[in-house]
TIZAMI-848495 format. One record per residue: x, y, z of N, C-alpha, C, O in turn; residue in three letters. Coordinates in pm, whole numbers, padded with zeros to 5 digits. Layout:
TIZAMI-848495
<<X; Y; Z>; <X; Y; Z>; <X; Y; Z>; <X; Y; Z>; ALA>
...
end
This chain:
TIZAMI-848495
<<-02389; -00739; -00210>; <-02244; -00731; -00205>; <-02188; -00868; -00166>; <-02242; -00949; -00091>; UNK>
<<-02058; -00882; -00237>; <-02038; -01010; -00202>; <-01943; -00991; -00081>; <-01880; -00890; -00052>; UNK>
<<-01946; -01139; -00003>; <-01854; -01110; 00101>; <-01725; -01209; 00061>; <-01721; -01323; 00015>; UNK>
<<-01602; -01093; 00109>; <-01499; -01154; 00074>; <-01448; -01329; 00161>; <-01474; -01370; 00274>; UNK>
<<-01384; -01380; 00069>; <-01308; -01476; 00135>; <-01153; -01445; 00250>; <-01090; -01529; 00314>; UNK>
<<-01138; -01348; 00245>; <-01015; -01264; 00337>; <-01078; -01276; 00470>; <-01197; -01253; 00494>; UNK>
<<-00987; -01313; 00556>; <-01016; -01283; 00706>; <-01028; -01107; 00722>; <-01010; -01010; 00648>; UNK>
<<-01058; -01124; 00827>; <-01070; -00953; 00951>; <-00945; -00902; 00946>; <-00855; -00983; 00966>; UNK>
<<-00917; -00800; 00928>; <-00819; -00697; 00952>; <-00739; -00780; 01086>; <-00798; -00848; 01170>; UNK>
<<-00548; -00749; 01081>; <-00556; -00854; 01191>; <-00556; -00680; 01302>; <-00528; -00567; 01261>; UNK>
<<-00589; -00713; 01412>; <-00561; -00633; 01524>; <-00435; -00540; 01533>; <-00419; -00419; 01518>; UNK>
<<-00336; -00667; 01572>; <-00212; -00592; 01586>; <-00185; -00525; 01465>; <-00153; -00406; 01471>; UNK>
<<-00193; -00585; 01351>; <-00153; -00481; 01251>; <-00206; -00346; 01219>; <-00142; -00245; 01191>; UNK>
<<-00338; -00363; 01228>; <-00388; -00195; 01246>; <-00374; -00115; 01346>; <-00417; 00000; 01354>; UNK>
<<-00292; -00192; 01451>; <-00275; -00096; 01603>; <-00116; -00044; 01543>; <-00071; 00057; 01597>; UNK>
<<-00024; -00114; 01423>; <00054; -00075; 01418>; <00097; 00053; 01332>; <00179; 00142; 01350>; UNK>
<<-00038; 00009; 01181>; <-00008; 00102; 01091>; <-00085; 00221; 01181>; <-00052; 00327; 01128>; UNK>
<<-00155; 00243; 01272>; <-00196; 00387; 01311>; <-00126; 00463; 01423>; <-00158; 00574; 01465>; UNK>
<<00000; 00370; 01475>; <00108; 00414; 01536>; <00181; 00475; 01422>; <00209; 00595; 01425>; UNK>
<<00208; 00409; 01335>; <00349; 00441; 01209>; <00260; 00582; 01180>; <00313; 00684; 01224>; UNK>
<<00148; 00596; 01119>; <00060; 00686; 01089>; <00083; 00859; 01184>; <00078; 00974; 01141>; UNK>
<<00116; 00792; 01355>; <00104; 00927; 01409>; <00259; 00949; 01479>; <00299; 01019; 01572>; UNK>
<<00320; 00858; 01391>; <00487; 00866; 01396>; <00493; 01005; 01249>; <00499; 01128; 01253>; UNK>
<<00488; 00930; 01162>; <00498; 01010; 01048>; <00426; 01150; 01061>; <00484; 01256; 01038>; UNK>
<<00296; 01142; 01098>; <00286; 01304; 01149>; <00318; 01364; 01237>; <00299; 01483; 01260>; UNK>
<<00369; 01287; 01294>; <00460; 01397; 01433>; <00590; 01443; 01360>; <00634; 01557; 01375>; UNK>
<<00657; 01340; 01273>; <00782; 01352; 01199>; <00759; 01476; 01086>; <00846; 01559; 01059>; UNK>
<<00618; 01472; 01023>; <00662; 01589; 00918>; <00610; 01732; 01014>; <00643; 01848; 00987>; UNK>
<<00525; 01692; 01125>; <00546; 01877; 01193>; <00659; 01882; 01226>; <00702; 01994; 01196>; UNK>
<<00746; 01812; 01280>; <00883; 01847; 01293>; <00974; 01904; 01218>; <01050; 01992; 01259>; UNK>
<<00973; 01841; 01058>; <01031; 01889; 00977>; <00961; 01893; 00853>; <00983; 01820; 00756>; UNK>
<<00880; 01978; 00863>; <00826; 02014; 00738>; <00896; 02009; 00544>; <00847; 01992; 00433>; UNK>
<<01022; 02034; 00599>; <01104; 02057; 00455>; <01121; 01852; 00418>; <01123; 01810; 00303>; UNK>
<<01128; 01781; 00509>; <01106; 01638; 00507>; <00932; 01628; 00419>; <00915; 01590; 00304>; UNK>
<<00847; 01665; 00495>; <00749; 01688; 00384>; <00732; 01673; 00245>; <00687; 01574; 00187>; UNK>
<<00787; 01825; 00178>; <00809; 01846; 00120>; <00879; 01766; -00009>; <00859; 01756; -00131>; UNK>
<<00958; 01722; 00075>; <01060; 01649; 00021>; <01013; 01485; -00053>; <01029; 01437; -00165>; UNK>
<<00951; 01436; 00068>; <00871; 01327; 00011>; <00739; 01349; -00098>; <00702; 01257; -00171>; UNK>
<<00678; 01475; -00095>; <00526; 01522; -00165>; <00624; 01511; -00329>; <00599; 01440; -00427>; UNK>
<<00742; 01612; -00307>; <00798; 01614; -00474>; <00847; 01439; -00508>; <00842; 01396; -00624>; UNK>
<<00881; 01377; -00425>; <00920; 01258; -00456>; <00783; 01161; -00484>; <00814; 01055; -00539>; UNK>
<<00659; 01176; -00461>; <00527; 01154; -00443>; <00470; 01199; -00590>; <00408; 01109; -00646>; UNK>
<<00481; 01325; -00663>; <00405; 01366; -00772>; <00524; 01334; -00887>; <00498; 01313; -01006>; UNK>
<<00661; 01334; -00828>; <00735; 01253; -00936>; <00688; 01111; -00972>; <00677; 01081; -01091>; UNK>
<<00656; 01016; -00866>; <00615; 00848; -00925>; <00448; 00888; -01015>; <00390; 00817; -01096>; UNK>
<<00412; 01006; -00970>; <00273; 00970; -01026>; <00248; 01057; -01179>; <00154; 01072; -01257>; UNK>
<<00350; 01089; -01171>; <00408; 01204; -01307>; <00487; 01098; -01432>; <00439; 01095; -01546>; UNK>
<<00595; 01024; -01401>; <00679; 00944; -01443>; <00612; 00795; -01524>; <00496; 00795; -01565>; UNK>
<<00691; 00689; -01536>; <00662; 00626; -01617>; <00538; 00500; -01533>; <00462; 00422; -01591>; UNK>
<<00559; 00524; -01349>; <00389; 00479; -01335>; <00306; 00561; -01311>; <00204; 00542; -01244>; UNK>
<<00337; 00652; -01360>; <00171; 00736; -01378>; <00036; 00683; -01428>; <-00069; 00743; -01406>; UNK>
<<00044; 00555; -01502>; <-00059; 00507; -01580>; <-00038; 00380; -01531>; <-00119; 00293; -01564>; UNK>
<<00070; 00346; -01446>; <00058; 00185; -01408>; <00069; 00144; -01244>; <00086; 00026; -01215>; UNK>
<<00060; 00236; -01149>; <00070; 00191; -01001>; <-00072; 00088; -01011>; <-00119; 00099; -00897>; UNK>
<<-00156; 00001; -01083>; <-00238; -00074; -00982>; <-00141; -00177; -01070>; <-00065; -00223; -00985>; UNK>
<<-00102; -00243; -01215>; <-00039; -00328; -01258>; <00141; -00323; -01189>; <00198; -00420; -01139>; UNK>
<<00181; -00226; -01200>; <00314; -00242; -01089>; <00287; -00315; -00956>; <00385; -00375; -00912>; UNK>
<<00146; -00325; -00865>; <00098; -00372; -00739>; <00039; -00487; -00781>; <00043; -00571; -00691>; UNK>
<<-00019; -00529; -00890>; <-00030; -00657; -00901>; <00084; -00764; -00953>; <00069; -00885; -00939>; UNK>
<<00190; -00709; -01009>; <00300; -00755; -01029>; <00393; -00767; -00918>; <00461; -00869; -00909>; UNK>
<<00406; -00661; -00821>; <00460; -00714; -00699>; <00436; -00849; -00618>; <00505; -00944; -00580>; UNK>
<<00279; -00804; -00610>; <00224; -00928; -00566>; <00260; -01078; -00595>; <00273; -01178; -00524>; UNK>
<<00275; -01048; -00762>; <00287; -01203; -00831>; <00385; -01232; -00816>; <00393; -01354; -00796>; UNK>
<<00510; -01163; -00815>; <00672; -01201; -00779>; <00654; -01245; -00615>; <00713; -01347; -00578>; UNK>
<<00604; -01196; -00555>; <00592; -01240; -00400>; <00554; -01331; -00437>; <00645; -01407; -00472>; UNK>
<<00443; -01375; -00452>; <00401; -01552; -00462>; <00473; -01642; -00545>; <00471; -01761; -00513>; UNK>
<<00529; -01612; -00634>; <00605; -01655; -00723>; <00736; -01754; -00612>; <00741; -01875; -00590>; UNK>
<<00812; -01659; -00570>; <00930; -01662; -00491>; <00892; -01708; -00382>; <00993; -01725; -00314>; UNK>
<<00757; -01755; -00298>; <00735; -01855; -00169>; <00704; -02007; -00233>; <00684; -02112; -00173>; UNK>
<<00709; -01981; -00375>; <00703; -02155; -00372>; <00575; -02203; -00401>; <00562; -02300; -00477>; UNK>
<<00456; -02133; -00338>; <00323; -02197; -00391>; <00251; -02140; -00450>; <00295; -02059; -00532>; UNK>
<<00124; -02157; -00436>; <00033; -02072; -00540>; <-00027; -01959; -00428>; <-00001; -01959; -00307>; UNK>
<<-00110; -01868; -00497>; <-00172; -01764; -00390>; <-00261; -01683; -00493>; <-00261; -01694; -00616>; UNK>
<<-00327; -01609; -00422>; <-00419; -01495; -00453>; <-00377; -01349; -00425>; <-00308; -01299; -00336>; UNK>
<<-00450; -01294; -00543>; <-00415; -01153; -00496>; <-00522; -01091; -00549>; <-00577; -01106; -00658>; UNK>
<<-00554; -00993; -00423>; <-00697; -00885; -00418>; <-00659; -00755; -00442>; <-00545; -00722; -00410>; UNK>
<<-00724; -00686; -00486>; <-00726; -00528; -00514>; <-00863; -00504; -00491>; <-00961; -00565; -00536>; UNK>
<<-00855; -00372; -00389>; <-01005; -00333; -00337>; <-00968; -00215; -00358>; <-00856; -00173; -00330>; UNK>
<<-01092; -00126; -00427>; <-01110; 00000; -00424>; <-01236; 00034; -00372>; <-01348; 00007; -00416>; UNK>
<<-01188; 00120; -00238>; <-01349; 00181; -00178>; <-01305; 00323; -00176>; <-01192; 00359; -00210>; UNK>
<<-01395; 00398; -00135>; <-01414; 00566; -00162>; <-01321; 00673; -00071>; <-01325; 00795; -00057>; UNK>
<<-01234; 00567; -00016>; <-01110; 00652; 00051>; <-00945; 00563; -00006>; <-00845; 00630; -00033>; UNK>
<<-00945; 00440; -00013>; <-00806; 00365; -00055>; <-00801; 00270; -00147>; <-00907; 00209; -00150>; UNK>
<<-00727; 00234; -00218>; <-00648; 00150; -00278>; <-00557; 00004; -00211>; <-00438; 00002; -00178>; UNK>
<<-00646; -00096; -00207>; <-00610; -00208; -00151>; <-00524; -00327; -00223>; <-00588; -00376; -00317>; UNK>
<<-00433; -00368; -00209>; <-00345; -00448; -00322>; <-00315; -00540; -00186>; <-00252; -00489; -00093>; UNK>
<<-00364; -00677; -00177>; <-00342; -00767; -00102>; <-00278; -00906; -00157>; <-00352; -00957; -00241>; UNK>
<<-00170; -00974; -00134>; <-00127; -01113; -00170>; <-00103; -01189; -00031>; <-00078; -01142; 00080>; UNK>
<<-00122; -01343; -00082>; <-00071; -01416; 00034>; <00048; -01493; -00016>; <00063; -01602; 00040>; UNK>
<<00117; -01468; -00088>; <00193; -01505; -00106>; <00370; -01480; -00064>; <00455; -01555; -00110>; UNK>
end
């Protein structure tokens, strides 16, 4: 396996997305119909016209981000057996 050129996960940021993580599930036991609400808004994008394009829509984000800072950059997409990774430094 090759090893990537990407640094380590930073710290704070994963201390943040697993706060946001047990924000959002405290938020949909609260209101379940909020749920709901986002799941139909959820199988609509994957139903609709990116149904066949969320990894090129995420690499195109990416490229407009780097695009618009001015320099050049990279952009990674990792797929392992639980997520979908779309990374730029730009």
């Amino acid at each position: 396996m090759t090893r990537s050129p990407w640094p380590a996960a930073d710290p704070e940021l994963l201390r943040f997305i697993e706060g946001w993580k047990a924000t959002v599930s405290s938020t949909y036991r609260e209101d379940p119909l909020l749920l709901e609400e986002h799941a139909r808004q959820e199988n609509s994008f994957r139903t609709s016209g990116y149904s066949r394009r969320q990894v090129t829509e995420l690499v195109q984000n990416a490229a407009d981000a780097i695009f618009k800072s001015g320099t050049t950059g990279r952009i990674e997409i990792r797929l392992t057996d639980d997520h979908l990774y779309c990374a730029n430094d730009g």
